[in-house]
matplotlib code that plots the C-alpha trace (Angstrom):
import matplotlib.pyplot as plt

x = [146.5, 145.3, 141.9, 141.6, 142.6, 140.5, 137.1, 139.7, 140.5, 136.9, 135.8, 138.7, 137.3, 133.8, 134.7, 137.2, 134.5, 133.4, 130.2, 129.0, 126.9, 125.1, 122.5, 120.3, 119.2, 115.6, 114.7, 111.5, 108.2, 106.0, 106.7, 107.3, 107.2, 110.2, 112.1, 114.1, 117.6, 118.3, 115.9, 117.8, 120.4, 123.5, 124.7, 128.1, 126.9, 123.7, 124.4, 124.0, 120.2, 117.6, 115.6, 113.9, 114.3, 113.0, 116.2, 115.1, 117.8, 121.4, 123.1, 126.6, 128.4, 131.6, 133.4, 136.7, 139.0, 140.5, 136.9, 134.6, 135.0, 133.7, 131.4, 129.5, 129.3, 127.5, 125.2, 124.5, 124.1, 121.2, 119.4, 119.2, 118.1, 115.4, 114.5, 113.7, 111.8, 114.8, 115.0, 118.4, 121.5, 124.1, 126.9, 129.5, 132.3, 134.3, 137.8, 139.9, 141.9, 145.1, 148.5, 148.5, 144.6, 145.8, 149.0, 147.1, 144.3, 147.3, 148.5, 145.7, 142.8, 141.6, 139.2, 140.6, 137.5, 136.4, 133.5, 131.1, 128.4, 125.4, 122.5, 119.0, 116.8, 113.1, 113.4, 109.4, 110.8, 112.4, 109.7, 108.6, 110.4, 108.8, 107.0, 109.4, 108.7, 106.5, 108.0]
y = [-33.3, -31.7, -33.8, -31.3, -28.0, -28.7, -27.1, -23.9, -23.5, -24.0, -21.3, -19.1, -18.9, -18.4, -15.1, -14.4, -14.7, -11.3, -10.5, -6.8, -7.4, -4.1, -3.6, -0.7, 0.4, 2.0, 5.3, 5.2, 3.3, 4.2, 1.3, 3.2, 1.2, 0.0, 1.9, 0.6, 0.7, 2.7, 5.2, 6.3, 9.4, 9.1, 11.7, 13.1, 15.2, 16.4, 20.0, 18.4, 17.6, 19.1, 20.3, 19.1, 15.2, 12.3, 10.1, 6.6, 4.3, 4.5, 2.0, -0.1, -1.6, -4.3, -6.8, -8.0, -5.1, -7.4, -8.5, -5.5, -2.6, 0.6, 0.4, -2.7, -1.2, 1.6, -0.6, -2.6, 0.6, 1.9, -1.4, -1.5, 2.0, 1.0, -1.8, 0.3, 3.0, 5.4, 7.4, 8.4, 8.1, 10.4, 8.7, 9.2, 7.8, 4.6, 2.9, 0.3, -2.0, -0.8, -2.4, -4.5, -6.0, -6.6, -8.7, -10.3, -11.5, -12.9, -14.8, -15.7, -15.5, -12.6, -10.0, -7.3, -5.6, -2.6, -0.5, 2.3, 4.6, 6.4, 7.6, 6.4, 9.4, 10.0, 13.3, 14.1, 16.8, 14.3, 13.1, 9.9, 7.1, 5.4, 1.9, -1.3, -3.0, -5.8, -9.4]
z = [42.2, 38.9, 39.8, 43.2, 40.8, 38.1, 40.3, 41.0, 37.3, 36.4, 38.9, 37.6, 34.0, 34.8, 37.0, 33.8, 31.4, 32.9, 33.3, 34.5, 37.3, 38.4, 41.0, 42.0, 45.1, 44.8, 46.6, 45.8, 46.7, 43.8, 41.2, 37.2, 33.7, 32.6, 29.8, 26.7, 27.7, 24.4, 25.8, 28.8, 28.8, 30.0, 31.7, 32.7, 35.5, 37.7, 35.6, 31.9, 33.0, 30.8, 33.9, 36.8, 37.3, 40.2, 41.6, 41.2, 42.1, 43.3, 40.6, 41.4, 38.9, 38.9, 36.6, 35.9, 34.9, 32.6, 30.2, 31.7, 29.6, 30.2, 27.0, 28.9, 32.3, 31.0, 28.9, 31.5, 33.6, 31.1, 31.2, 35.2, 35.1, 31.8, 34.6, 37.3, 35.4, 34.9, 31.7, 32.7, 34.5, 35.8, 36.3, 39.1, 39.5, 37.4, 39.2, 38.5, 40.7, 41.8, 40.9, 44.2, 43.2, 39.8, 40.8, 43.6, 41.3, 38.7, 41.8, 44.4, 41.8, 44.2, 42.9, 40.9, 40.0, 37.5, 39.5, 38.6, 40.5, 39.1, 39.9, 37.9, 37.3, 35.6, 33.6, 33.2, 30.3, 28.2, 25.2, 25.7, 23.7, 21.2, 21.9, 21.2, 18.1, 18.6, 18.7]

ax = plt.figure().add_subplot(projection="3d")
ax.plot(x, y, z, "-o")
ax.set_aspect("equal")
plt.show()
């Protein structure tokens, strides 16, 4: 019997390990260089934008609400964005599971996820960063 759980468990601690695991959507065709992720601007709302800006990507974000804080879903938010060519993000909208998700996940190891929207933008005002340092 423990022999047939031991696979469950093992699954269980890997998704409890908690990674962020963001994706982004492109809405453009025309390819951009990729920018440090301690370049890009975050951004609280379309209105706090320093001027006229390209949307890149729509950006979705998820992890465990019990190892994914908001500190690493907005890092990993400003890497996908440096990825795509983004030098910033406006972010949208962050929620954690409900009561019923988080008790389900304690009981039926069921996803009880943190998530978070943004949109990755390319501010042409914004100075260009500075190259990364050499390896």
């Amino acid at each position: 019997m423990v022999a047939r759980l031991r696979p469950l468990w093992l699954a269980g601690a890997l998704c409890l390990s908690g990674c962020v695991h963001t994706n982004a959507t492109l809405l453009s065709t025309a390819p951009r260089p990729a920018v440090d992720p301690a370049a890009v601007v975050l951004y609280t709302s379309a209105d706090k934008v320093p001027g006229k800006y390209d949307e890149v990507a729509l950006i979705d974000s998820h992890g465990d609400e019990g190892s994914t804080t908001y500190h690493k879903m907005l890092e990993s938010m400003r890497k996908k964005a440096g990825e795509v060519g983004a030098n910033g993000v406006i972010l949208d909208s962050t929620t954690d599971p409900s009561t019923g998700a988080k008790v389900a996940h304690a009981l039926l190891w069921t996803s009880a996820d943190r998530k978070g929207k943004a949109m990755a933008i390319f501010v042409p005002s914004l100075p260009a960063p500075p190259p990364p340092p050499k390896k």
